[in-house]
C-alpha positions as CSV (number, residue, x, y, z in Angstrom):
1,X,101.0,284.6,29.5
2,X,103.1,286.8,31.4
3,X,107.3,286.3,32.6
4,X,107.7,282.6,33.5
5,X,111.7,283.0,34.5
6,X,113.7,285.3,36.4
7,X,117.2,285.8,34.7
8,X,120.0,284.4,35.5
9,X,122.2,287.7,37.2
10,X,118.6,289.6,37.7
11,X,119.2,291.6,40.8
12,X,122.6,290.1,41.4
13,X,123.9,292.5,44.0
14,X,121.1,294.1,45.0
15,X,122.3,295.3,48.0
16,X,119.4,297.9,49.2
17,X,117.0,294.8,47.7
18,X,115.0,294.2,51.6
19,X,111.6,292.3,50.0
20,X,110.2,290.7,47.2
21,X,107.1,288.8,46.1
22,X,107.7,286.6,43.2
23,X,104.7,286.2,41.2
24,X,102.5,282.8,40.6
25,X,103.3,282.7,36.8
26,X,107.2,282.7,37.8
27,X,108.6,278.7,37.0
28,X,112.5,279.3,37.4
29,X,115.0,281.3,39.4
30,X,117.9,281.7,37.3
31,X,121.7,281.1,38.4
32,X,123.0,283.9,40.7
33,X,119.7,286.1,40.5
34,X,119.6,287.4,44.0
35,X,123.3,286.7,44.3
36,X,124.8,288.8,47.2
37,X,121.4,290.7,47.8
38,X,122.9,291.1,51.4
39,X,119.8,293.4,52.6
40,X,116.9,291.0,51.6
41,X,114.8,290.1,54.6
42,X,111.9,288.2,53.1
43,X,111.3,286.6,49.5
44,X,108.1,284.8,48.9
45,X,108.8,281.6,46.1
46,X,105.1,280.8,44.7
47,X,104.5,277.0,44.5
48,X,105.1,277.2,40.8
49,X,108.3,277.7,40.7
50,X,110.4,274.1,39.5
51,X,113.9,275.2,39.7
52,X,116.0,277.9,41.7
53,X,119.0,278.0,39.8
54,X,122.8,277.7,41.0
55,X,123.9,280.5,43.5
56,X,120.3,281.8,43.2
57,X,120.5,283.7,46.8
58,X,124.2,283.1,47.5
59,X,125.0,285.2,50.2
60,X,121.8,286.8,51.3
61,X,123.0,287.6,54.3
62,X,119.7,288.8,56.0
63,X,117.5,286.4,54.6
64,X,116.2,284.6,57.9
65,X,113.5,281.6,56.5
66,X,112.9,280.3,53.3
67,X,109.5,278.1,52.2
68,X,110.2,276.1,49.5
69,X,106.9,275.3,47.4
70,X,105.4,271.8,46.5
71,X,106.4,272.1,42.6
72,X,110.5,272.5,43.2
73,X,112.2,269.8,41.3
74,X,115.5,270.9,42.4
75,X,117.0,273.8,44.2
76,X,120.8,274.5,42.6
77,X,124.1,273.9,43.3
78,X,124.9,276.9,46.3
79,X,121.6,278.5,45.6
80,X,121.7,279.4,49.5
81,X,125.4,279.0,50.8
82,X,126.2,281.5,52.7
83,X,122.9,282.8,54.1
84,X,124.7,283.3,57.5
85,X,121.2,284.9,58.6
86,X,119.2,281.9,57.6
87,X,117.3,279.7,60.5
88,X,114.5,277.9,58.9
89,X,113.9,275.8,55.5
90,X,110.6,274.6,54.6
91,X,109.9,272.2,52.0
92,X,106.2,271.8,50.9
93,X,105.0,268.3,50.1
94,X,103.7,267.3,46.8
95,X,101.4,264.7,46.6
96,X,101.7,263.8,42.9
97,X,103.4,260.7,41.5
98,X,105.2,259.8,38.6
99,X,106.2,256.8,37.1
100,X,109.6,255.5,37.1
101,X,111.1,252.1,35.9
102,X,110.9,250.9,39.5
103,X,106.9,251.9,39.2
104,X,105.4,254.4,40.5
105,X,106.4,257.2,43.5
106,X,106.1,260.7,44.6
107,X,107.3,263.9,42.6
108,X,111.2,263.4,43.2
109,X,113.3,267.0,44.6
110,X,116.9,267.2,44.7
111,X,118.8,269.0,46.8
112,X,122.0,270.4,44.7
113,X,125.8,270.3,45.8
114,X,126.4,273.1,48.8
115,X,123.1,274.3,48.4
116,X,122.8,275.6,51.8
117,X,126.3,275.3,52.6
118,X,127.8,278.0,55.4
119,X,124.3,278.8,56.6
120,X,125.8,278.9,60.3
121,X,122.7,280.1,61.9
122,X,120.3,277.6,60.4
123,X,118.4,275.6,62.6
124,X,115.2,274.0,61.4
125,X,115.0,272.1,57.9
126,X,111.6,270.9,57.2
127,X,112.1,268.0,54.2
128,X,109.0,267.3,53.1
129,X,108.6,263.3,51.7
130,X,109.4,264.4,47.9
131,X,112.9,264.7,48.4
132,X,114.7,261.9,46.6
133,X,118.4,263.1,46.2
134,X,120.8,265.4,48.6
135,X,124.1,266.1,46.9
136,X,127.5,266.5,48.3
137,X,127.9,268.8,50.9
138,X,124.5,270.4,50.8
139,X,124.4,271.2,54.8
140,X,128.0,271.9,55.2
141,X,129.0,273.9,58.0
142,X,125.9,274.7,59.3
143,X,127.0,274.7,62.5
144,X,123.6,275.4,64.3
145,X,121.6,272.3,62.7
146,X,121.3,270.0,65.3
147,X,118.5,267.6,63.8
148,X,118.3,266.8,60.3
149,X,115.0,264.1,59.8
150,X,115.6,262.5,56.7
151,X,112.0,261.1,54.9
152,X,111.4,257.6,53.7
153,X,111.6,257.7,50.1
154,X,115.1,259.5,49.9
155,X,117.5,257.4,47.8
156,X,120.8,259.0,47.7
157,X,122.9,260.7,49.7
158,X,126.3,262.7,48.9
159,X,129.1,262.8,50.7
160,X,130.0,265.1,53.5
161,X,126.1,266.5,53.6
162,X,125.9,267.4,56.9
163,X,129.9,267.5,57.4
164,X,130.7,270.3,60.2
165,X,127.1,270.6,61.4
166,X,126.0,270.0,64.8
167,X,124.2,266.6,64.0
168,X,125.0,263.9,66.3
169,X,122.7,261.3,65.9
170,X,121.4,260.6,62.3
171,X,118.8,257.6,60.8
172,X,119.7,256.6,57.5
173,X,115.7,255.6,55.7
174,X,116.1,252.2,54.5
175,X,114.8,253.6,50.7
176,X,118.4,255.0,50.7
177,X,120.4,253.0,48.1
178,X,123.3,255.0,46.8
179,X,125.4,258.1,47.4
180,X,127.9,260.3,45.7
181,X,131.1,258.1,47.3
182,X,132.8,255.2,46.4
183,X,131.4,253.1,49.6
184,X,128.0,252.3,48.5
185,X,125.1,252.4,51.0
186,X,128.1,251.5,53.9
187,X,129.9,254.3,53.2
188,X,126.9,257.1,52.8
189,X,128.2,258.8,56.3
190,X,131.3,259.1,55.4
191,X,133.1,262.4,56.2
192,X,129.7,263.3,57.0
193,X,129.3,263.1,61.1
């Protein structure tokens, strides 16, 4: 059937790594696999991958735009903190459902804790509908990000996600019904803007 993972620690510090086209049978990105792979330009993620694992492309310096394909359950805790040279994030949307004890609703993504913390050139994030859950922090200190639409269907938010950003106006969906703080829905913002 072919590789289905890519190790965690792959190509960790890879620093002459510019490219690379991850194959269609590929369903995980282990933790820290492109870690500090400061020369890579361009990665392709197939749609079938489910997971990109903690610190997956921590500190990829030069990596400029990310698409994130329609199968992701959850991209990791830091998996792109520190991508100084990342401007655009693109989530595809997945149009299956699942069922749930509150019935049924699209495929749910999470966004881990910090996972694109420090990018401080980012400027576009695409969310597609899917994503259910941003943890703490996960926008922190992108500096650059001026707009972050968040989609109808989101439930929780974590504190501080979009602390020292340059959002200034943010609408809260009315699915959102919890966060990582000890406010409830009130306090979702907190430290955030």
């Amino acid at each position: 059937a072919g590789v289905t993972n890519i190790g965690e620690y792959a190509f960790e510090y890879c620093s002459n790594l510019v490219s690379i086209k991850i194959p269609n049978t590929i369903t995980s990105i282990g933790d820290y696999a492109f870690d500090e792979c400061s020369s890579l330009i361009s990665i392709e993620i197939p749609e079938s991958v489910t997971e990109i694992g903690e610190k997956a492309f921590d500190g990829c310096a030069a990596l400029e735009e990310i698409e994130i394909g329609k199968e992701i359950n959850r991209v990791g805790n830091s998996a792109f903190q520190g991508c100084t040279g990342l401007k655009k994030v693109r989530f595809q949307k997945n149009d299956k459902t699942v069922i749930t004890n509150a019935g049924k609703k699209l495929y749910p993504v999470t966004i881990g804790r910090q996972a694109f913390a420090g990018c401080i050139t980012l400027t576009e994030v695409k969310l597609s509908v899917n994503i259910n859950t941003i943890e703490p922090m996960a926008f922190s200190g992108c500096k650059e990000l001026k707009e972050l639409n968040l989609p109808e269907g989101l439930e929780n938010i974590g504190y501080g996600f979009i602390a020292n950003t340059g959002i200034t106006n943010l609408t809260v969906p009315s699915t959102v019904t919890g966060g990582d703080c000890d406010y409830g829905r009130e306090g979702i913002l907190e430290g955030s803007v």
